[in-house]
N, C-alpha and C positions, 0 to 999 in steps of 0.2 A: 504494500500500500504506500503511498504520496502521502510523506509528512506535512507536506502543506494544505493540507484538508484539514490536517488539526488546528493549524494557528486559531481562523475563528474563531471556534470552539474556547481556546484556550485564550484569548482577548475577550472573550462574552464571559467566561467566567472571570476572569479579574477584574472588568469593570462592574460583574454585578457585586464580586464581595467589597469592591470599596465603593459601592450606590450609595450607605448610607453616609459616605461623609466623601468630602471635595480632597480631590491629589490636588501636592503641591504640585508646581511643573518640575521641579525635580526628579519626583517616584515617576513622572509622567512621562520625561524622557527616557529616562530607563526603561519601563516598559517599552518603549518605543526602539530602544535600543536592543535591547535583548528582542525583539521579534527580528528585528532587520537581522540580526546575528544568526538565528533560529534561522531563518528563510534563506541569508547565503550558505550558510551549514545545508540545508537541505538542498538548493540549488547544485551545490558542490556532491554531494550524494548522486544526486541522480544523474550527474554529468558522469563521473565512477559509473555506475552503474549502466548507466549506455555504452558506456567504453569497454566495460569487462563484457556487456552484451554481445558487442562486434568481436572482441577478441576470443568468445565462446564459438560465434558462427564461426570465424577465420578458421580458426582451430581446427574443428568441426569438419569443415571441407579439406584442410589439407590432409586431416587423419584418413580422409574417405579418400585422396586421391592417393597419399601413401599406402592402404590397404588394397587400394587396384593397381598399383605398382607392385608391389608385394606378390599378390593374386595371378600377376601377368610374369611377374621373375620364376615364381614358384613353380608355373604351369611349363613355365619353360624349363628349366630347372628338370623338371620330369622330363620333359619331352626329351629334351639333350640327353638325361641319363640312361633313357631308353637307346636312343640312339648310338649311345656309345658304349651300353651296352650289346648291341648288335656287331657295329662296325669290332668291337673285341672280339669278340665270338670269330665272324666273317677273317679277322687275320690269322687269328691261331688256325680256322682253317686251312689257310693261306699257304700261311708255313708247315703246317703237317705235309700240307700237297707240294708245296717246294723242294722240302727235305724226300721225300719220297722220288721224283722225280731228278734230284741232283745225285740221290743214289745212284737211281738206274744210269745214267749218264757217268756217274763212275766207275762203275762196272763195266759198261759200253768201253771205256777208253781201257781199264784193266786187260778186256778181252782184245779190244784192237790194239792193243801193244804185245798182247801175249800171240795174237796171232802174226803179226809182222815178224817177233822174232821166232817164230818157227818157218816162215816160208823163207825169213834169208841164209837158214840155217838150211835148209831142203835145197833151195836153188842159189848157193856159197859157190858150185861150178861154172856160173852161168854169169856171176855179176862180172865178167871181162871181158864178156860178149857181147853187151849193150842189154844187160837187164838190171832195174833197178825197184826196192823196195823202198815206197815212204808213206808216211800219214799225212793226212791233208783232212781237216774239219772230219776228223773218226771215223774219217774212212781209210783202207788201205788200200795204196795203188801200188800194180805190180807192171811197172812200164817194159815193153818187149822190143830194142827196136826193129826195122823190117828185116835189115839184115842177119837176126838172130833166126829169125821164121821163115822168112819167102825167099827168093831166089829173085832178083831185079824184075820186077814189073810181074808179077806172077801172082796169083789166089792162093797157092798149092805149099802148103808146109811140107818144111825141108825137114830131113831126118835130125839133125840138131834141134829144130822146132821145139819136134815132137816130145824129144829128150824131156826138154823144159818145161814144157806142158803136161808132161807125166809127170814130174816131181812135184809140179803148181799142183795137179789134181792129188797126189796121194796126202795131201798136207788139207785139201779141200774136201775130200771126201769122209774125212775124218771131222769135216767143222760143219755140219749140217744148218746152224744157225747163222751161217754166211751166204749172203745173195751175191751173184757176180751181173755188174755191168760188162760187158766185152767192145769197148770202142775203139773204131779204126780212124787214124790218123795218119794222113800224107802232109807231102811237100806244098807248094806253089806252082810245080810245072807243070805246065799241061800233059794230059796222058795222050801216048801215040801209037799209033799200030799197036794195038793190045786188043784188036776184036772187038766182044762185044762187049769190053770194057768201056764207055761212051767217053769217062771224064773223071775226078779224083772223088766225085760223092760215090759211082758205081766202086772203083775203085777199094777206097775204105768201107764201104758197105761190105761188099764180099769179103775182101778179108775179114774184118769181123766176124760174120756168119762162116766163115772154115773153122775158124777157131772154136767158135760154139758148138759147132758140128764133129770137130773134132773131140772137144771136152764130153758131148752129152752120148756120140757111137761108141765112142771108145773108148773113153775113160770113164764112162758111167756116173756124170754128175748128172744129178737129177735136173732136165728140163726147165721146171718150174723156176729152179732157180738164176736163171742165164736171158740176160738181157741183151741183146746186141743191137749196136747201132753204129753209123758211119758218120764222125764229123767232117770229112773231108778234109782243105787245108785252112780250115777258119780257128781251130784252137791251136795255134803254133805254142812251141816251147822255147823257141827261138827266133822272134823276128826279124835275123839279122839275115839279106840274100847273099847267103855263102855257102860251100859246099858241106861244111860242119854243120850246119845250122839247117837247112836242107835234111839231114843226116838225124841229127835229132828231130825232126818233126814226123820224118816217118815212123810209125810205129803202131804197137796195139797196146790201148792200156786199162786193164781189168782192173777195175772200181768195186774194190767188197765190204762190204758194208752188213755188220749185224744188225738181223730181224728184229725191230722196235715195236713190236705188237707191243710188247708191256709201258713201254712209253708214249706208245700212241693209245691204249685204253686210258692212262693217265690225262692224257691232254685232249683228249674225247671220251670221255667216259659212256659208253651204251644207256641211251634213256630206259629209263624207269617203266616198266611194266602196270 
């Protein structure tokens, strides 16, 4: 309630208790004083009291916009902790499937080292002839060049060839989890009077496929596993036009490579039934 509703009140009663007799002006300003005082005291009250009013609403609102702040950090808060609890989960699986995979590829290079050094130990007669073993991105190549196998401008392996290609195969026959590319590689010059050889793709094609032919009649490597193809002279080992360099580019060179089914179910895993 507004103290100032009382003054009246509070001025009707003191002029009636002194009705029966006349104030000096003295008691008269006093009364007059102390009401003025009473009224700025209550003036100053309710001025406070508006002011603690506004600073209740202010309040009031900033607590409601800090508790939606709050409300909105919180929710997120969750939300993020979901998520990162996911994206956790998703790495560990990450790295499970890494480490599994960096195995196999270890094993992959164990076996293509363990195989290189048995085939240079099987064909140790042959590396002064122009054959050569090496690794290249986990595969092993076993380069032959022409002169070790064909006879100048010829399809037809030569009895040394053949030598070498039986020692390749009893080391292969033995490694069932080895696929063989068989690629033929020539020179830059054109091919001449050689029949119904046309040019150096016919060329490298057929030798290839003798040697395939060779490997799958009569040394008995299983078919399925022998790829042959003819690059002609567009993958040189030697781009230099010299007779050396000529010399090195003829050749046939068997690309073997272990079976990665288990790495390729890894990196394709067969859908879900």
């Amino acid at each position: 309630m507004k103290i100032k509703y009382y003054l009246p009140a509070l001025l009707l009663g003191a002029a009636t208790m002194h009705s029966c007799k006349v104030m000096s002006p003295k008691a008269y300003n006093a009364l007059i004083a102390g009401r003025d005082s009473l009224q700025n005291r209550t003036n100053s009250l309710e001025a406070e009291l508006a002011r603690l009013q506004g600073d209740t609403a202010r309040l009031h609102r900033e607590m409601a916009g800090l508790q939606k702040n709050y409300n909105a950090l919180n929710t997120s808060y969750n939300t993020n902790s979901t998520q990162l609890s996911k994206l956790s989960g998703d790495l560990q699986k990450r790295e499970a499937r890494l480490r599994e995979v960096e195995d196999i590829l270890r094993k992959r290079d164990e076996a293509t080292n363990a195989l290189k050094n048995k085939l240079q130990q099987a064909l140790l007669g042959f590396q002064q002839s122009g054959l050569s073993v090496d690794i290249k991105n986990g595969k092993v190549y076993v380069s032959l060049t022409d002169k070790l196998l064909f006879p100048s401008g010829s399809i037809v392996i030569d009895d040394k060839g053949k030598q070498a290609l039986k020692q390749l195969a009893g080391v292969l026959n033995k490694e069932t989890d080895i696929n063989l590319a068989i690629e033929g590689h020539t020179d830059n010059q054109r091919v001449v009077n050689l029949g119904q050889i046309k040019d150096n793709w016919d060329l490298s094609v057929l030798r290839a496929t003798s040697v395939s032919r060779y490997l799958t009649e009569v040394e008995k490597i299983d078919p399925q596993r022998i790829t042959a193809t003819g690059k002609g002279e567009f993958q040189p080992i030697d781009p230099a036009n010299t007779p050396e360099a000529r010399s090195k580019n003829r050749r046939i060179e068997i690309v073997l490579t272990p079976k990665l089914d288990e790495l390729y179910n890894l990196i394709n895993p067969p859908a879900a039934k």
